[in-house]
C-alpha positions as CSV (number, residue, x, y, z in Angstrom):
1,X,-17.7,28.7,-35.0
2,X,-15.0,29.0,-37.8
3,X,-15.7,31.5,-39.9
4,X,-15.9,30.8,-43.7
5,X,-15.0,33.4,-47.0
6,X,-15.0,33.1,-50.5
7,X,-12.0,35.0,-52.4
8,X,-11.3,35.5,-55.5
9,X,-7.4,35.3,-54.1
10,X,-4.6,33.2,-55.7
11,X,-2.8,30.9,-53.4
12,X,0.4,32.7,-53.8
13,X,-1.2,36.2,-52.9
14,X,-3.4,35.2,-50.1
15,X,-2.6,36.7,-46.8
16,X,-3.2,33.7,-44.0
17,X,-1.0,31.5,-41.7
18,X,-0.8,28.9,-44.1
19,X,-2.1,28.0,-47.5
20,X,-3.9,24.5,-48.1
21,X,-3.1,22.4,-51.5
22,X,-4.2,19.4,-52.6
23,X,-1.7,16.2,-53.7
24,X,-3.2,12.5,-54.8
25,X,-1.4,9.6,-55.6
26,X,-0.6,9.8,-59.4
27,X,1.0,6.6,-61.6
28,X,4.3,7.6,-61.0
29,X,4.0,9.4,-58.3
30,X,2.5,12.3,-56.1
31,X,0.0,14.4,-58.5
32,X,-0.6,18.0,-57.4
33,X,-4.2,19.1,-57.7
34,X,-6.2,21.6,-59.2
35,X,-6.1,24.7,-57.3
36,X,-2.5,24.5,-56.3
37,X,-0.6,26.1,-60.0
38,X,0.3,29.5,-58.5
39,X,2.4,27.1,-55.5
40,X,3.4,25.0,-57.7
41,X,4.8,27.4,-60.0
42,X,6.1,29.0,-56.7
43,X,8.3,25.8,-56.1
44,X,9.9,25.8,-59.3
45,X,7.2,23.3,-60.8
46,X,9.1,20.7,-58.3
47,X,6.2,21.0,-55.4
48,X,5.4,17.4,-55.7
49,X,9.2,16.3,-56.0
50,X,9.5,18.0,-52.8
51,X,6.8,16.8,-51.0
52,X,7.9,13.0,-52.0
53,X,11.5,13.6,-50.5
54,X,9.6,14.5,-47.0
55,X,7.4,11.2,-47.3
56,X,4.1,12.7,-48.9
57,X,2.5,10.1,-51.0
58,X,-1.2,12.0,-51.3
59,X,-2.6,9.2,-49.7
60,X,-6.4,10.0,-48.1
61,X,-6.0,12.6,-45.5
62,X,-2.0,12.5,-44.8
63,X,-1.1,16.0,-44.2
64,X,2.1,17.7,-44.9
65,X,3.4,20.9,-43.9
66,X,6.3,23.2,-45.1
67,X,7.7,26.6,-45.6
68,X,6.3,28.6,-48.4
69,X,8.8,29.4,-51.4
70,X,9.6,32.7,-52.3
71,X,6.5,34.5,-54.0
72,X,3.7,33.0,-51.4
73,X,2.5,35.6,-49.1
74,X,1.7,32.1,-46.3
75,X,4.6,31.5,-44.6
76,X,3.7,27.7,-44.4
77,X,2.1,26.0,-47.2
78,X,0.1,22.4,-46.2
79,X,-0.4,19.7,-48.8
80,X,-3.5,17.3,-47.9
81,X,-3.7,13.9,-49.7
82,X,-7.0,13.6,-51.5
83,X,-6.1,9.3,-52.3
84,X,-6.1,7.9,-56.3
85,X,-5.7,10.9,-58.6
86,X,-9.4,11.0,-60.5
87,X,-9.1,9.8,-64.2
88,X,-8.1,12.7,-67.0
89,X,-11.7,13.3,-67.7
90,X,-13.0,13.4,-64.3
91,X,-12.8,15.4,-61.1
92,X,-12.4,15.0,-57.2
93,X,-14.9,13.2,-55.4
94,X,-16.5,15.5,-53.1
95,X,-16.5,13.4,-50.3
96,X,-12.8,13.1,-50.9
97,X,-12.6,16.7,-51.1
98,X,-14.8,17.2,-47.5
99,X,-12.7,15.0,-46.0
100,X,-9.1,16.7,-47.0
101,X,-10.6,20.0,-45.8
102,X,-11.4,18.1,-42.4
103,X,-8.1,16.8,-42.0
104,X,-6.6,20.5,-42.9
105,X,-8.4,22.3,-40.7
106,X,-7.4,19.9,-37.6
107,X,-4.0,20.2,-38.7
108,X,-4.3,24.2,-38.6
109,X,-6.0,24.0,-35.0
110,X,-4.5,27.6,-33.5
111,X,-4.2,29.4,-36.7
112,X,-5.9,32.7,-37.4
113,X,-6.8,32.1,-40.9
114,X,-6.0,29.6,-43.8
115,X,-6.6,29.9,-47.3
116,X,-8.2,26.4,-48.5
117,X,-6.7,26.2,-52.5
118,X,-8.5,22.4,-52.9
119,X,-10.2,21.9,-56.7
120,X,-13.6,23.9,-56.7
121,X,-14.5,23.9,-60.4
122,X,-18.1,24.4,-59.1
123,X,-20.7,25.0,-56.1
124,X,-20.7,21.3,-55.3
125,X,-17.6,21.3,-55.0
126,X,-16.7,24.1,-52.9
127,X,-19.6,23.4,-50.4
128,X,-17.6,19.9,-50.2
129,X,-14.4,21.8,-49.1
130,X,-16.8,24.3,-46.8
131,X,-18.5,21.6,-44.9
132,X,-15.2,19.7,-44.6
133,X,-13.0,22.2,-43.2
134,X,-16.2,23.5,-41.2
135,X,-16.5,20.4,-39.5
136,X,-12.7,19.5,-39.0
137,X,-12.0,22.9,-37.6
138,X,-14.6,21.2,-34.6
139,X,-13.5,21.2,-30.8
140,X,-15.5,20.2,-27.4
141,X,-14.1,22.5,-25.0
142,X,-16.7,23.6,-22.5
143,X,-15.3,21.4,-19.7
144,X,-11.4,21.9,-19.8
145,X,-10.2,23.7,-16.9
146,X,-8.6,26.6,-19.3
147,X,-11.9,26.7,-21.2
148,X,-12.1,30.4,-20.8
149,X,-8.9,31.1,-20.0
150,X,-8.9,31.5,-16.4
151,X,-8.8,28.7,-14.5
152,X,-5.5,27.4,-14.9
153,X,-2.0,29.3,-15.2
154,X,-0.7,29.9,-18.8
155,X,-4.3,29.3,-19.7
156,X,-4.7,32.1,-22.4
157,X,-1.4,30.9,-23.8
158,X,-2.4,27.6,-24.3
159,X,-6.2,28.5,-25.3
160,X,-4.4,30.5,-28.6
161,X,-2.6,27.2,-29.4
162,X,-5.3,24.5,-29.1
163,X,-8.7,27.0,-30.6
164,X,-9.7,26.2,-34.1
165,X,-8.9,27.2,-36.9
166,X,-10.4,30.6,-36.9
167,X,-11.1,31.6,-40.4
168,X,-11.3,29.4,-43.7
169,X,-10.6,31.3,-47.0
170,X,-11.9,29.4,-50.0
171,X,-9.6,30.2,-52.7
172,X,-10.4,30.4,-56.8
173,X,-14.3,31.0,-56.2
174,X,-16.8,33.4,-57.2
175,X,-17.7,35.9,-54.4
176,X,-20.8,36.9,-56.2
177,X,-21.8,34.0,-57.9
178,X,-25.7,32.9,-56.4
179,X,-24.3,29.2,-56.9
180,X,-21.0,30.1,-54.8
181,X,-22.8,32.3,-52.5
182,X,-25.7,29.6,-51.9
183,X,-23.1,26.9,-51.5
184,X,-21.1,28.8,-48.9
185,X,-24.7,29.8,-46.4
186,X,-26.0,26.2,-46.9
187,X,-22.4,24.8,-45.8
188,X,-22.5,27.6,-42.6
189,X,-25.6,26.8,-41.4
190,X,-25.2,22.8,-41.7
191,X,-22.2,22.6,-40.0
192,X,-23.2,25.1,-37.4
193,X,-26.3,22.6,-36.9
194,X,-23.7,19.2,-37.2
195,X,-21.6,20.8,-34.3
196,X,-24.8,21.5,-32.3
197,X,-25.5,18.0,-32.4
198,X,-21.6,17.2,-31.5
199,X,-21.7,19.1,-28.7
200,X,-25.3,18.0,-27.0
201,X,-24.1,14.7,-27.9
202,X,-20.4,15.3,-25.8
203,X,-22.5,16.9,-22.6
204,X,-21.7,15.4,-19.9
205,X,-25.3,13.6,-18.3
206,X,-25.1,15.3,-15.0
207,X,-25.6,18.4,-17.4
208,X,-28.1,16.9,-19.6
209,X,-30.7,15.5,-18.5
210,X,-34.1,15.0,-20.4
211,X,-35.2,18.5,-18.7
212,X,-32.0,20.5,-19.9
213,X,-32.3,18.9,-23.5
214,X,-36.0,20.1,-23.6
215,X,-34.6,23.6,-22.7
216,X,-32.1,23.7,-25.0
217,X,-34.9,22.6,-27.8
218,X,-36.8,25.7,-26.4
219,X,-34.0,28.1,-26.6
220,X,-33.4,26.9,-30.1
221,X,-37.3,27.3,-31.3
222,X,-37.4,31.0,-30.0
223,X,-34.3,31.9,-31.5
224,X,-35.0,31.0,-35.1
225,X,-39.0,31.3,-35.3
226,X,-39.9,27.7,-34.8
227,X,-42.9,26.1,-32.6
228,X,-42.6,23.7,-29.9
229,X,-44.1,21.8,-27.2
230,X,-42.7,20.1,-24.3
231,X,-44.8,17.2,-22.6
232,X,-43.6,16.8,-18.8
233,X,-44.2,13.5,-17.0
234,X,-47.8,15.0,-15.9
235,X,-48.7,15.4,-19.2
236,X,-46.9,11.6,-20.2
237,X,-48.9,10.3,-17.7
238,X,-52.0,11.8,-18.9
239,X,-51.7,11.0,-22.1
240,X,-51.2,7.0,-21.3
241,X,-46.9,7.4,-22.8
242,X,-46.2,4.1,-21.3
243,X,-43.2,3.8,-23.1
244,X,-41.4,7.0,-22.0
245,X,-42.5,6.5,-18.7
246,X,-41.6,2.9,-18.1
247,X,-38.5,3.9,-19.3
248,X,-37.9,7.0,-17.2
249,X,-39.5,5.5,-13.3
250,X,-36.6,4.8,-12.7
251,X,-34.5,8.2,-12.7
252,X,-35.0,11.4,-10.7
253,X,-34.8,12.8,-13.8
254,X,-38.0,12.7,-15.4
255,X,-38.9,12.2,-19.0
256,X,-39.9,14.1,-21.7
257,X,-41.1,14.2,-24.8
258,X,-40.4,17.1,-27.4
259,X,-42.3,18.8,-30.8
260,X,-40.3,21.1,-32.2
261,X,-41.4,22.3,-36.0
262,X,-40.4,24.0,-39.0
263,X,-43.6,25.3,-40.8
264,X,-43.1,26.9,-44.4
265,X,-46.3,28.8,-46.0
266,X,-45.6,27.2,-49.1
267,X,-45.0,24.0,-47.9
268,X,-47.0,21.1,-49.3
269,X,-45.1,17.9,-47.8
270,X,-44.4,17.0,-44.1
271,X,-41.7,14.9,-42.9
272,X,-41.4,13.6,-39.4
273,X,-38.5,13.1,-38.1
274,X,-38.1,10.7,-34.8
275,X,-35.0,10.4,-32.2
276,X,-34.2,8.3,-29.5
277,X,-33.1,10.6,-26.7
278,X,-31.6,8.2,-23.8
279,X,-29.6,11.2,-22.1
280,X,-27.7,8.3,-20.2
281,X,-28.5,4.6,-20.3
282,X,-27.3,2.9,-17.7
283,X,-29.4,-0.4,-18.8
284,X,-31.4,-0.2,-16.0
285,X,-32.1,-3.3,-14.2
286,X,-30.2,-5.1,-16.8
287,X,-27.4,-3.5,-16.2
288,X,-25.2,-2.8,-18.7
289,X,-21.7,-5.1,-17.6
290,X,-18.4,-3.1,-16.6
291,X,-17.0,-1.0,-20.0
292,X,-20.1,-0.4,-21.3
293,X,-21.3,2.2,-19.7
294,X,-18.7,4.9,-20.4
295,X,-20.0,6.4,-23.7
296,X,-23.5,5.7,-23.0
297,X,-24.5,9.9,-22.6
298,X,-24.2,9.2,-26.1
299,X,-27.2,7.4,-26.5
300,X,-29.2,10.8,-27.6
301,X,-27.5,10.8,-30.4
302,X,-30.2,10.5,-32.6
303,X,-32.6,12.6,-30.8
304,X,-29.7,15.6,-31.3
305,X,-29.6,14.5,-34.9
306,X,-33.0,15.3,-35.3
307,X,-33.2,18.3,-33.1
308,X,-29.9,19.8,-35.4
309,X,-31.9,19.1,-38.3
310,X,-35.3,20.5,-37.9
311,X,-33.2,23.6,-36.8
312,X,-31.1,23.6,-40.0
313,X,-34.8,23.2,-42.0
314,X,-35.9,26.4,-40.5
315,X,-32.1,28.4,-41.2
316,X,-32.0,26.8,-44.8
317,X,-35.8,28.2,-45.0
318,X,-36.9,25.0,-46.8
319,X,-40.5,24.7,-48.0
320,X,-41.1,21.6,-46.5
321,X,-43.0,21.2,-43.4
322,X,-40.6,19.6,-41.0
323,X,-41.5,17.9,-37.4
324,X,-38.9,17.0,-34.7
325,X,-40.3,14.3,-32.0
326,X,-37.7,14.0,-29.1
327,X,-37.7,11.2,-27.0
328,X,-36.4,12.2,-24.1
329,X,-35.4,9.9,-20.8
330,X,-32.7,8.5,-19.0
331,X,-32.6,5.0,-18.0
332,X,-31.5,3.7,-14.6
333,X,-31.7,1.1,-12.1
334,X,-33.2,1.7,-8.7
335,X,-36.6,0.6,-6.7
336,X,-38.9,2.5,-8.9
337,X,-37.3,1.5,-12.4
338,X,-38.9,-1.0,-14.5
339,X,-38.3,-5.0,-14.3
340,X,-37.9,-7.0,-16.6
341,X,-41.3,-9.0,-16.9
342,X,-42.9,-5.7,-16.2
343,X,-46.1,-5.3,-19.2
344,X,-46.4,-1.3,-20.7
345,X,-48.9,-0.1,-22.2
346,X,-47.9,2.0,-24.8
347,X,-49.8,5.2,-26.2
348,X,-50.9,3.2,-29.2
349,X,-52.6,1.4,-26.7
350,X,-50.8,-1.6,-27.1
351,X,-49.2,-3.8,-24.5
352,X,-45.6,-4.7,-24.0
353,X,-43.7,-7.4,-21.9
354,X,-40.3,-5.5,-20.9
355,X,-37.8,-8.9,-21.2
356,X,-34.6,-6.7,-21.1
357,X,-34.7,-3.3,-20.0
358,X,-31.6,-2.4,-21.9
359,X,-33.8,-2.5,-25.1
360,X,-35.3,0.7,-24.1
361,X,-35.1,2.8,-27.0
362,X,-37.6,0.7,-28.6
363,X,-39.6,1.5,-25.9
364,X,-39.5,5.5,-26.3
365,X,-39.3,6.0,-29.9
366,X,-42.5,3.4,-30.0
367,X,-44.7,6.1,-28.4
368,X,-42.7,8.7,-30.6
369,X,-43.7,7.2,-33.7
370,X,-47.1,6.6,-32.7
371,X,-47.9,9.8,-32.0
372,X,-46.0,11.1,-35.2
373,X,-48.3,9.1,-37.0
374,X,-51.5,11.1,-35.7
375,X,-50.3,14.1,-37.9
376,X,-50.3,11.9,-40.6
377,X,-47.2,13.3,-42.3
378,X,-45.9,12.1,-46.1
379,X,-43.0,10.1,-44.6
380,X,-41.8,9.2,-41.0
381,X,-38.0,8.4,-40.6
382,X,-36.6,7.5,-37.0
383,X,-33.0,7.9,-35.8
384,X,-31.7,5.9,-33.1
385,X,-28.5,4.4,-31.7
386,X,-30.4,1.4,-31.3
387,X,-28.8,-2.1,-31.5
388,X,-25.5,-3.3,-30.9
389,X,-26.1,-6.0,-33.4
390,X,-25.8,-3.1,-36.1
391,X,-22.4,-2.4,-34.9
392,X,-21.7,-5.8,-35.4
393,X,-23.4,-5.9,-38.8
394,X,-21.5,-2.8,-40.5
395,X,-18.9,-1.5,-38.4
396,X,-18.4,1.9,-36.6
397,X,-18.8,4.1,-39.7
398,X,-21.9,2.8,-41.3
399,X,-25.2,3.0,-40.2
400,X,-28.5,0.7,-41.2
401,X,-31.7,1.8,-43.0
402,X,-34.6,-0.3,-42.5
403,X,-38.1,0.9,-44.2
404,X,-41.7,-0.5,-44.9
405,X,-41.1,0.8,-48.4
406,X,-38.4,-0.5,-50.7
407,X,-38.2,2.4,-52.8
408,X,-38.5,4.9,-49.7
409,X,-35.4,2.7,-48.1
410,X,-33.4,2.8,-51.4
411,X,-34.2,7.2,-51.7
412,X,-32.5,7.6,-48.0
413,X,-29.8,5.3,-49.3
414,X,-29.0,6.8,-52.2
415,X,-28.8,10.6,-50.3
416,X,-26.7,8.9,-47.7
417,X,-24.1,8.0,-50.0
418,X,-24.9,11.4,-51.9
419,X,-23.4,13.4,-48.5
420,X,-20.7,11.4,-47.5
421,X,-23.0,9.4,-44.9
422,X,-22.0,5.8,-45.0
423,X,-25.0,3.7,-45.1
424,X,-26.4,0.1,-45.8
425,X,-30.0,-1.0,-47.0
426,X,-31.1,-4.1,-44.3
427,X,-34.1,-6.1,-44.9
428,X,-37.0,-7.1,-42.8
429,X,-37.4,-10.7,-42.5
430,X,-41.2,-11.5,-41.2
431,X,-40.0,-14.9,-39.8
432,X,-38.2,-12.8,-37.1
433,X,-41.2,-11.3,-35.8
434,X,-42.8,-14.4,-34.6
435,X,-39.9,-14.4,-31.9
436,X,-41.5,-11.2,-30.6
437,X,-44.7,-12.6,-29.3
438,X,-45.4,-13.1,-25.8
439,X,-47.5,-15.1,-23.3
440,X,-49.1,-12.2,-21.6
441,X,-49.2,-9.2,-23.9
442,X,-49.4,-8.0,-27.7
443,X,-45.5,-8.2,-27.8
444,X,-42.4,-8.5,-26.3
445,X,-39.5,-6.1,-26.9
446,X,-36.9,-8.9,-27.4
447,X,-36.7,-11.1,-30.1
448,X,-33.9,-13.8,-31.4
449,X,-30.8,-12.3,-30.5
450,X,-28.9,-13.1,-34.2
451,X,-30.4,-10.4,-36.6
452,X,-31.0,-8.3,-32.9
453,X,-31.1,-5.3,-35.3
454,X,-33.4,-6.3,-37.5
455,X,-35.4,-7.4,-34.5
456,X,-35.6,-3.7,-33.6
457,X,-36.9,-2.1,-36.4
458,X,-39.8,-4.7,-36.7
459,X,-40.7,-3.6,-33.3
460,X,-40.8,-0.3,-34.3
461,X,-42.4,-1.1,-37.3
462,X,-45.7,-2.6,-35.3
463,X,-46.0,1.6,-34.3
464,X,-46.0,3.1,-37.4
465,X,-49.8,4.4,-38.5
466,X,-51.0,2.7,-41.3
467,X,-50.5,4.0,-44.9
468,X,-47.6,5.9,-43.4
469,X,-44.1,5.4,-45.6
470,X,-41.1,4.9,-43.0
471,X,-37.5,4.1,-42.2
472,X,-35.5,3.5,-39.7
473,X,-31.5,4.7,-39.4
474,X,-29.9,2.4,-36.8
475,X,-26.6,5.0,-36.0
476,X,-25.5,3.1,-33.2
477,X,-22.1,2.5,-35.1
478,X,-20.7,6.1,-36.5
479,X,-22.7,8.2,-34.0
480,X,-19.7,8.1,-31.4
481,X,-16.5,7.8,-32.2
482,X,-13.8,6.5,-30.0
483,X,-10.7,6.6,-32.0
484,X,-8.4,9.0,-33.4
485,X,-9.8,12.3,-35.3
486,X,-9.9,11.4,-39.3
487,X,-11.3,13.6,-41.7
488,X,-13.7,16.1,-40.3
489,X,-14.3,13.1,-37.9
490,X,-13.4,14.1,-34.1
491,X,-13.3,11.9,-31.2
492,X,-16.5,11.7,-29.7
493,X,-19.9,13.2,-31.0
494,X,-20.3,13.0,-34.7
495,X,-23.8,14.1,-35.7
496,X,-24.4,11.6,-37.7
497,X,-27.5,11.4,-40.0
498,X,-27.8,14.6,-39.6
499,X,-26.5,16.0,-43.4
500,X,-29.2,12.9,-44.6
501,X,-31.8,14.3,-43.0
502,X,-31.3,17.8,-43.9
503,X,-31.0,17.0,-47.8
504,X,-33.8,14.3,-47.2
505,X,-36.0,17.3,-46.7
506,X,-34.5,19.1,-49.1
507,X,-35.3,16.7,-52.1
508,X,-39.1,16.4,-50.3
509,X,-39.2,20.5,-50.9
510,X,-38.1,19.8,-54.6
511,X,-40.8,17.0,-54.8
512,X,-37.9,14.7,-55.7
513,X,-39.7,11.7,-53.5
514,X,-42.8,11.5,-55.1
């Protein structure tokens, strides 16, 4: 991964391939930011009148690059647009500021080093700019035929040009300061955790199957001290994990399900942490139709979220108590697999008429939660690309929360926002479970189709143990994304929920939830 410094370095004497500054759009004009004087002063005090005449505006992430002045040890200096220049009494936002970095550090793909000159004034700050240009430095690789440089002529030549960025220099901070020094390892080991995430999540399926994610899981847990246990479809069937295996019959891959835990001495809280791990969903017998099926390895997106951030728990060394459930199956059509009008009995014990095997997540994460809920943890929070009808609701860059506990629901909102995680509070109407029930068992896993989301998380709702505080992220939106890089966005794999989580159970360590 990119490797990150702090320096006490100026912009103009910092020895890199370019040197990153920040511009906004001012009143009158492009602003230059904080961080940027010694470049400025470099340019005559005319950097922003330059900048103009080659089309800079500092709008949100444009990116401009020029040759340095005279004085600047860079040879290329690269002004990122941070949007509307903050008021005179106030600073950058720092998801402005993690997104600039993102969209620097794509822009520098093939350079050695950069120093980063973005406003820090403090920690927050310059972990904003860390995780930023940490995550936008980002590139899936494994499978290109130059990967490792030789399999394809020229391959070394062109691996130099498209590898990240290699180093990030953040400029103007304090080396030794604990706050600066904390900022910069929190920032290392999140992104490092984000991009594990990122690239389960961009595996191919033929690679990642629900036995190769439990391995990976297990190589994780022995490398950085944590426990975990890894329930094969013997052990599903013995323990009655209807939902897994209805799910699963009809693969050759079989399911699994996966605990993987951070344990802290200190600890007095335990979180729970639930994902949906569909390593490919086909939609089984109700197949998904033509162009929808493309993207669907993507559908363990939430289980990777969780995996990345017990892992990140255990790096961070949090005293919290933190527990990973895996869901782990891939869903296919074939004689064995699961028909709709099929009745599961779940490991709750409860039955369930399958009317659409497409809404299999459900299915999985039901037997998750209810065995989560046997440990009786303080909180339970699922993650899930669950509903299309999210994506619907709130677009491709915002994900749901769902809770049985207002003030739980509002928390995880609130820390959402707090890390740059666009989010949305959804209700849970009771009239829409009535359109659950079923002829011939406890419930069905389809409901009425408008509010289909919502649908969901009552579903999963009827799992939860009693007494147990819970919410539900619906990611199925902003956990893939199709489009053009933006930010420290990349096309594909996002890991997303995964910074929630993390500081989730860092405010549970604090005893900032109650």
């Amino acid at each position: 991964m990119t490797a990150l410094t702090l320096s006490t370095s100026s912009a103009a004497t910092v020895r890199a391939d370019a040197v990153v500054v920040g511009v906004a759009k001012g009143a009158k004009g492009v602003v230059v930011a904080p961080g940027a004087e010694a470049v400025d002063k470099a340019f005559g005090g005319k950097l922003a009148a330059v900048l103009e005449t080659l089309g800079a505006s500092g709008a949100e992430g444009e990116v401009t690059k020029l040759p340095a002045a005279d004085g600047l040890k860079a040879p290329v200096v690269l002004a990122v647009g941070l949007g509307e220049a903050p008021g005179k009494d106030d600073g950058y936002d720092n998801e402005a500021l993690r997104r600039a970095a993102g969209s620097a550090a794509r822009a520098l793909t093939g350079s050695k080093k950069a120093g980063f000159a973005l406003p820090v004034e403090d920690a927050e700050a310059a972990a904003a700019v860390s995780e930023g240009a940490l995550l936008g430095a980002y590139s899936f690789t494994a499978y290109r035929s130059n990967g490792n440089g030789q399999n394809a002529k020229g391959a070394k030549k062109n691996d130099a040009k498209s590898a990240p960025l290699a180093e990030v220099a953040l400029l103007g901070t304090k080396p030794r300061d604990k706050e600066f020094k904390a900022a910069a390892e929190r920032s290392q080991a999140l992104a490092a955790e984000i991009n594990r995430a990122r690239d389960l999540i961009n595996m191919p399926p033929n690679d990642l199957d629900p036995k190769a994610f439990a391995a990976e899981a297990q190589a994780a847990a022995k490398e950085f001290g944590l426990k975990v246990e890894v329930l094969d479809e013997k052990a599903l069937k013995k323990g009655g994990y209807g939902g897994l295996l209805g799910v699963g019959q009809g693969a050759e891959a079989p399911p699994r399900l996966v605990r993987i835990a951070h344990t802290h001495a200190k600890a007095t809280k335990t979180l729970a942490l639930v994902g949906k791990g569909i390593t490919y969903d086909s939609g089984g017998i109700s197949l998904k139709p033509a162009g929808h099926n493309e993207t669907m390895k993507c559908d363990m997106s939430g289980a990777a979220a969780v995996f990345a951030a017990v892992v990140a728990a255990a790096r961070l060394g949090l005293e919290v108590n933190v527990t990973g459930w895996l869901a782990l199956a891939e869903n296919m059509p074939s004689g064995s697999a699961t028909r709709p009008g099929d009745v599961l009995t779940m490991y709750s014990g409860k039955t369930v008429e399958v009317l659409n095997t497409d809404a299999e997540g459900r299915l999985v994460l039901a037997d998750a939660l209810t065995r989560a809920s046997e440990e009786t943890p303080d909180a339970i929070v699922d993650v899930a690309t669950l509903t299309g009808a999210m994506v619907l609701a709130l677009g491709n860059r915002t994900f749901g929360i769902m809770a049985n506990d207002d003030a739980f629901r509002t928390s995880v909102h609130e820390i959402a926002e707090e890390v740059g995680e666009q989010s949305w509070p959804m209700p849970m109407p009771s009239e829409l479970r009535k359109g659950m029930d079923s002829p011939v068992a406890d419930i069905a896993n389809m409901g009425e189709r408008m509010g289909g989301g919502l649908v969901a998380g009552l579903f999963l709702k009827e799992f939860i143990g009693e007494g147990i505080t819970w919410a539900h992220l619906d990611i199925a939106g902003p956990a893939f994304h199709e489009g053009a890089p933006w930010g420290y966005t990349p096309k594909g794999g996002t890991g997303s929920a995964v910074r929630t989580l993390v500081r989730l159970a860092e405010r549970t360590a604090a005893g900032d939830l109650g």
